[in-house]
N, C-alpha and C positions, 0 to 999 in steps of 0.2 A: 363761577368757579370757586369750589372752596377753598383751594391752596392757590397762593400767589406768588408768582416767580419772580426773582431779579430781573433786571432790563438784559442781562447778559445771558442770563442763565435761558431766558424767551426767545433773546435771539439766536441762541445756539440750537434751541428744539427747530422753531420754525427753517433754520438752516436745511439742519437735518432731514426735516421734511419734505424739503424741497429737491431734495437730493435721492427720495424714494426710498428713505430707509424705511424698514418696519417699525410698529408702535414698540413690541418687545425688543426690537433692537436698538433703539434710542433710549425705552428704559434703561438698557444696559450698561452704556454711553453715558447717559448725565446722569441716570441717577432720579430721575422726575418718574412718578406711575405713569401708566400706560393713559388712563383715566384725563390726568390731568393734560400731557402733553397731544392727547385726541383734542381736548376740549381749542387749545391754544390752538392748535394747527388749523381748525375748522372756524375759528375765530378771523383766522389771519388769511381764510380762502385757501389754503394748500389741502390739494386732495392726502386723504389719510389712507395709505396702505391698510388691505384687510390682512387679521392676523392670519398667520397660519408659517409654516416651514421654508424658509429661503424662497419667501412670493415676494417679488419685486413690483413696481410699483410702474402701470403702462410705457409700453414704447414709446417714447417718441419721434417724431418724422425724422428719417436718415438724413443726416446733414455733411456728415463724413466716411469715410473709407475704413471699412474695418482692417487689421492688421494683416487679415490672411488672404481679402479678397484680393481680387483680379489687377487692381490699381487702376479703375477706370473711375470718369468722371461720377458720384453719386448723382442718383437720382428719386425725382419720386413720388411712388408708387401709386396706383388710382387710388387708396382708401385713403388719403391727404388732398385729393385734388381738390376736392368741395368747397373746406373752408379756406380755399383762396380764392374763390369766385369773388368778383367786386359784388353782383347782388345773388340774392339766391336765386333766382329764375333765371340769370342770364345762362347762356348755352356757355360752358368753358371749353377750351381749345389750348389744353395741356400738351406739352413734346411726349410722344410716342416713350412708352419706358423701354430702354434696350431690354434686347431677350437676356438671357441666363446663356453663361457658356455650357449649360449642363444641358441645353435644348438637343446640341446634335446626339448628343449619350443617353435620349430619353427611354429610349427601348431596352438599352442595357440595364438605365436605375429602375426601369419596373419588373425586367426579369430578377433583379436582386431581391428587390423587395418582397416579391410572389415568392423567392426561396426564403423567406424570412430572414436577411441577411440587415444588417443596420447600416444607419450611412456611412458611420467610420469608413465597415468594411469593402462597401460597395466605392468609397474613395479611394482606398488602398489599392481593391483590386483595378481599378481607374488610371489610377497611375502607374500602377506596375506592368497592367497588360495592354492597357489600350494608350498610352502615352498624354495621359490626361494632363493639363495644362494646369487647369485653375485650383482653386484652395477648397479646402476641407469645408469652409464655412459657407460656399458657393451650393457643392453638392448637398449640406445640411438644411440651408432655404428650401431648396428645389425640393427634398425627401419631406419636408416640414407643409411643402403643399398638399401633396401630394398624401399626406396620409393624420397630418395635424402634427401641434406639437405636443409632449412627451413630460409629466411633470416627473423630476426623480422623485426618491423615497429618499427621507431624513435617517440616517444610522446613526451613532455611537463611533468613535473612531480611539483606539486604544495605541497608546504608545509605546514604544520599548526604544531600548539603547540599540545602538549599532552593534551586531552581531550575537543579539543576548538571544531571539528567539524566531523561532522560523515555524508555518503551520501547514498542514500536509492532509490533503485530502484528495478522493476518486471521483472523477465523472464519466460520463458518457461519453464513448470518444466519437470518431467518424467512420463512415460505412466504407469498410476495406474488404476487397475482394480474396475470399481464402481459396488460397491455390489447391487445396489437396480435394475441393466441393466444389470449385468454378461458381461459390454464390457472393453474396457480398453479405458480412457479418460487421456486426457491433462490434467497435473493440473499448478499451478501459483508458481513458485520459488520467492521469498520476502530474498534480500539481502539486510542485514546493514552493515557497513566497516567504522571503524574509518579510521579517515585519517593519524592520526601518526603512530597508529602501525600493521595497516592496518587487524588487527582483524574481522571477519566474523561471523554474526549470520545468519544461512540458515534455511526459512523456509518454508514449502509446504503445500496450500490452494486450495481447489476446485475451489473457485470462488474467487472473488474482491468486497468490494461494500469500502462505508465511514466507516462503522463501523469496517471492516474483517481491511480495513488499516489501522486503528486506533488502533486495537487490536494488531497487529504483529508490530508494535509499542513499544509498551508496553511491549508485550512478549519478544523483544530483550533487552530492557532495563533491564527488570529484569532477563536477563540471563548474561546482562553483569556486572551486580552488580551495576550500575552505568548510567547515562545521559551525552550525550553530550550538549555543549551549541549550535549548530548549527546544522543542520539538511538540508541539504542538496537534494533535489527530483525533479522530474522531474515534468512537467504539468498536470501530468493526472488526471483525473476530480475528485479522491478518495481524493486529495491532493489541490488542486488546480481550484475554478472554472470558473477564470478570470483571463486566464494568460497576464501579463506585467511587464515586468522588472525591473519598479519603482511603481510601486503602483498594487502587483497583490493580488487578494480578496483570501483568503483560504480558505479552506471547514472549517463551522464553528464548526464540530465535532472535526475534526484532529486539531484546531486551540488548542481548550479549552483541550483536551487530551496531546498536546505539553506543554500549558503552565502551567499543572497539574504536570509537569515533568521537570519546567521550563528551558525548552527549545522551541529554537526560529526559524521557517522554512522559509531557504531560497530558493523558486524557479530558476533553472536556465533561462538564453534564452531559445527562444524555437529555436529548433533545433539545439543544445550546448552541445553534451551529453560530449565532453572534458571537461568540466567542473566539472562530476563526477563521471572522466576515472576511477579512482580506485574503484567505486561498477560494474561500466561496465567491466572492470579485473576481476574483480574476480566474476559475474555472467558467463563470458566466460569461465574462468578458472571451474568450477561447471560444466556449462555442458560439457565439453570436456571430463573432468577427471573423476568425480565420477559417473555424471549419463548418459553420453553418451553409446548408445543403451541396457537402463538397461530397464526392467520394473517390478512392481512389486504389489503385489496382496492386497496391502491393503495402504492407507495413512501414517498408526503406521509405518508399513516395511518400508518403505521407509523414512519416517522421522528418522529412529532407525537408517538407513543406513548410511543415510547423518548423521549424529551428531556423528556415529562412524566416520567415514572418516574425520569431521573438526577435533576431537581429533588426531585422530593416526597419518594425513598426513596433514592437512592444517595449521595446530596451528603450529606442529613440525618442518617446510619446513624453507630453508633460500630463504626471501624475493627477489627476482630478483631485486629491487631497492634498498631497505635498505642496501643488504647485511647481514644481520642480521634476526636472528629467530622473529617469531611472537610469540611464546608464551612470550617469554626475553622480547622484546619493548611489549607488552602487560601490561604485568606485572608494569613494570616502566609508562605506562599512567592509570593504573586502578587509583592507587588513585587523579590523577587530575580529575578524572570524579566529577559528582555530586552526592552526596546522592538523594536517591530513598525516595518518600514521604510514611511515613507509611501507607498509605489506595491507593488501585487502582484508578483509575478514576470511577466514576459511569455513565455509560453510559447510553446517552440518544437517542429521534430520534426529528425529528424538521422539521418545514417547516413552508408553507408560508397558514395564513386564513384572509377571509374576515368577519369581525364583523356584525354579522346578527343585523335584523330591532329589534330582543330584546336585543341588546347589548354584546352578547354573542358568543363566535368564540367554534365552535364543535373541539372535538376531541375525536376519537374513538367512535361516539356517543353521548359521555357528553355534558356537557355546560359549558362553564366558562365565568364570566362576566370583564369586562373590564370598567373604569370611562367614566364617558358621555362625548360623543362627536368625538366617533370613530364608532359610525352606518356608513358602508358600505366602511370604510376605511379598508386596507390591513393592517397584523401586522406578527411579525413573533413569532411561535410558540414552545418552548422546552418542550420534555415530557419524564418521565422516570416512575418506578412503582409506586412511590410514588407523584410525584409532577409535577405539569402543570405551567408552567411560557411562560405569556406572554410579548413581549419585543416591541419596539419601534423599526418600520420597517428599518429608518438610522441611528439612533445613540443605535442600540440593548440596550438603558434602559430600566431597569425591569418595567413595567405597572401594574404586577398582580401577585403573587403565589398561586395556589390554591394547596390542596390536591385532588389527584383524585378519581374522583364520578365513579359511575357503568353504564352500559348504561342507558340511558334516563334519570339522576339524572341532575341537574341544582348546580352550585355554585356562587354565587354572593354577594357581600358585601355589607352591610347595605348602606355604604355610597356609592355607584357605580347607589342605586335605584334612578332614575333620582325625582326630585320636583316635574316636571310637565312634561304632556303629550307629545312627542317630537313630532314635526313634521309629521313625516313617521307614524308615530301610529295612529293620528289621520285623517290623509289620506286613511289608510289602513279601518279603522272601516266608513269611510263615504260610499267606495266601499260598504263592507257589505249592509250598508241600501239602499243603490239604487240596491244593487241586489234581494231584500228583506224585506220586514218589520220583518217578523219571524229571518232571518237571519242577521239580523243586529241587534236585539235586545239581541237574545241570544249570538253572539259575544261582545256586550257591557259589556253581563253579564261575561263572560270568562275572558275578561279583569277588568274589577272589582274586579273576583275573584283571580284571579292568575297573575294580573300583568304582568309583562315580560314575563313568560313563560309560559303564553295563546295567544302569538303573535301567537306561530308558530302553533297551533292549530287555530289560527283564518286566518292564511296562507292554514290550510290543508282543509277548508271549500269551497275556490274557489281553490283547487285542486279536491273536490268533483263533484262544480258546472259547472265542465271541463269536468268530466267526467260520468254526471248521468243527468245533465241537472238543472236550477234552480228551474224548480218548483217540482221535486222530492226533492232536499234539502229543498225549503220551508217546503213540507211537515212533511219532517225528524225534522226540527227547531221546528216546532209548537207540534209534538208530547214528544218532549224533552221538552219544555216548558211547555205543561199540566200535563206531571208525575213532574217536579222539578229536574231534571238530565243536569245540565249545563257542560254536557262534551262533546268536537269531539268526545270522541267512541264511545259513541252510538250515535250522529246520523250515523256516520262512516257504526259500524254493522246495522243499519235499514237498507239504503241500499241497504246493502251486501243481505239483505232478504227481498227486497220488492214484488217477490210473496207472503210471506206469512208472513205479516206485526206483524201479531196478535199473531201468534203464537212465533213471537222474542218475541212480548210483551209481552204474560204467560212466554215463559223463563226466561226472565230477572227480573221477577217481586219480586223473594227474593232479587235479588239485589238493586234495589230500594225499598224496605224495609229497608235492612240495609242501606240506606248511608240514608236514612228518621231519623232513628232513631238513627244514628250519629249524625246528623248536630243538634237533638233537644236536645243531649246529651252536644253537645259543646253549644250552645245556654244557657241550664241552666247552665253551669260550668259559662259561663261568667256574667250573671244575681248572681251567687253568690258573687262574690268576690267583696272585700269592696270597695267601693269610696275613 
């Protein structure tokens, strides 16, 4: 041996050794190379654990009762019985080993297992439906025959303070039968998982858009009584529409709904999901356990299912890392969360429009006007039941709030009505006259009358002339202009009837009566009132 150890420092490796630690984890411990504390170990007849990730060092023969078993006398097992023989040849005549209490449930652990279900689960379901007696580490032997044992995989485990950051990702949910197809469909499993105390909200969606993730959002939050300050997800476009590590753009629904709740989304790299191993745990842990080869008949059933199962078994379970129960560390980070705002978020929907030639960007129909000098520029657009806001396409300032109009209704602000004629308006009404004298006159008159929103009526006029030819619209112009009906619809409906020109004209004739004896009704109301 080239290095020599104290008599203390010797006895404490050989200790160790004997205790089945690894050679790396004994370096770690005294402080000796791995090198030198093999060489002592192998000196002193103690078997040397081989390196590798949390590999422990052989069973030895059960001599006592484990914590969860059954509380029956230990016994044991034929692969010990040998070396008690007095010689080696002689015949041994060991006590019969008792069966397993998993023997009478053996048909049930193999149809679990054929579903690919894990022993956890196949205990759970044990206990809960068939009134299963024995422990968790009873049904684990018996799965461990039956199919071998299972080495984990070593990860990375990251910490955070109580209430600082929670991680949120999609899986596969379970096959639920859609009522409106009598088939059985995929649905979307939505896991959240604080990261201290590694607490789970599970939830099941037919589908995904921005708003379903925004909502299941929210819905965790207020199941958890509380907000994390970080937020934690992966790139997917519900979350995310420009992913980049240092400057990534967020969907701007899930943005305003986080900071409604204020809290702040951190995207990972992309293709990083170690980053937020703990909701990828525990969406694994979900389908293995609860809903692996489950199906069930309706969304409610199967959500009732899962929300039994985080109670009974996932809250109550000691942590594989912590060591410690989730509902205890639960408990101890609820109050570092944040308070919940008194009012939900109000959701909206949003995107991108281009400001038509009367100033006005559509939505749903309507019109809403915007201040001069964004004709045919792009803007971006938020709208909920009540309110239309328009915003400034890079730095999202508000430009406009309107309330919302019905379809075909216009909203525009006094001060939004430009001075003077812009541009594009009056390019647009010189087309007219060159397509027309009739039709460019009464298009003068449209915009005279109705200002901005006679553009788009003076648009739907060489939409006509497109498609009827312009000297039927001339005609349609000129007959509009001898009854006094400055409107596109009717030249629109003439038209729509020009075999039988005349008889639109008897038809419509009380109606121009009445807008005759409107306009002479408005006409005297303004001849009255005082100077």
């Amino acid at each position: 041996m080239s290095n020599v150890l104290s008599e203390e420092k010797k006895q404490q490796v050989i200790a160790l050794g004997k205790l089945g630690w690894p050679l790396r984890r004994i370096e770690q411990a005294t402080g000796v190379r791995r090198e030198t504390a093999s060489a002592y170990l192998k000196s002193a007849g103690v078997l040397v654990c081989l390196p590798g990730w949390g590999r422990r060092a052989p069973a030895k023969p059960a001599i006592r009762v484990t914590p969860d078993s059954e509380a029956k006398p230990a016994t044991v097992t034929p692969d010990f019985i040998a070396p008690f023989s007095e010689k080696p040849g002689a015949p041994s005549d060991p006590s019969p080993a008792s069966a397993s209490v998993c023997e009478a449930y053996r048909e049930l652990i193999e149809q679990g297992l054929a579903r690919g279900r894990n022993g956890k689960a196949i205990w759970q379901d044990l206990v809960s439906d068939h009134g299963f007696a024995g422990g968790y580490q009873s049904v684990k032997r018996f799965v461990r025959t039956l199919r071998g044992p299972q080495r984990p995989e070593a990860a990375g485990i990251i910490l955070t303070a109580a209430g600082e950051e929670a991680q949120v990702d999609y899986g596969s949910g379970p096959m639920v039968r859609d009522a409106p197809s009598g088939k059985y469909r995929r649905t979307r499993l939505f896991v959240l998982t604080l990261g201290y105390s590694r607490k789970s909200v599970r939830l099941l969606a037919w589908r995904s858009s921005a708003r379903i993730w925004a909502e299941l959002h929210e819905k965790a939050f207020r199941r958890l009584g509380g907000c994390c300050r970080v937020v934690v997800l992966d790139n997917l476009k519900e979350g995310v529409l420009v992913p980049d590590i240092y400057d990534p753009t967020v969907n701007p629904l899930f943005r305003d709904v986080l900071g409604h709740y204020g809290v702040v989304a951190l995207p990972c790299r992309i293709q990083d999901p170690d980053r937020k191993g703990k909701v990828e745990s525990g969406i694994g842990h979900t389908q293995k356990t609860p809903l692996k080869g489950m199906r069930f008949e309706s969304l409610e059933e199967a959500q009732v299912y899962l929300d039994r199962w985080e109670q009974r078994w996932a809250d109550t379970r000691i942590h594989g890392t912590t060591k410690r129960q989730v509902a205890a560390m639960f408990a101890e980070e609820k109050p570092h969360l944040l308070p919940l705002p008194l009012e939900p978020f109000r959701y909206y929907q949003y995107g991108e429009r281009v400001v038509h030639l009367d100033g006005c960007v559509e939505v749903e129909a309507a019109y809403y006007g915007l201040p001069p000098g964004w004709i045919g520029r792009p803007v971006k657009v938020q709208w909920d039941e009540l309110h239309v806001r328009v915003l400034h396409p890079s730095t999202n300032q508000l430009l406009r709030e309107h309330l919302r109009q019905k379809r075909g209704g216009y909203r525009i602000q006094e001060e939004d009505h430009p001075k003077k004629m812009p541009l594009s308006t009056a390019q647009l009404l010189r087309r007219a006259e060159h397509a027309g004298a009739q039709i460019g006159k009464l298009c003068q008159l449209i915009y005279q009358r109705q200002a901005e929103i006679g553009i788009r009526r003076i648009l739907g006029m060489f939409s006509l002339i497109k498609k009827y030819g312009t000297a039927a619209v001339e005609d349609a112009c000129a007959a509009a202009l001898d009854i006094g009906v400055y409107e596109y619809r009717f030249v629109r409906r003439y038209l729509e009837r020009r075999p039988h020109p005349q008889m639109f004209l008897r038809q419509i004739d009380p109606l121009i009566r009445e807008l005759t004896e409107y306009r002479d009704f408005i006409n005297l109301k303004i001849k009255e009132q005082p100077e």
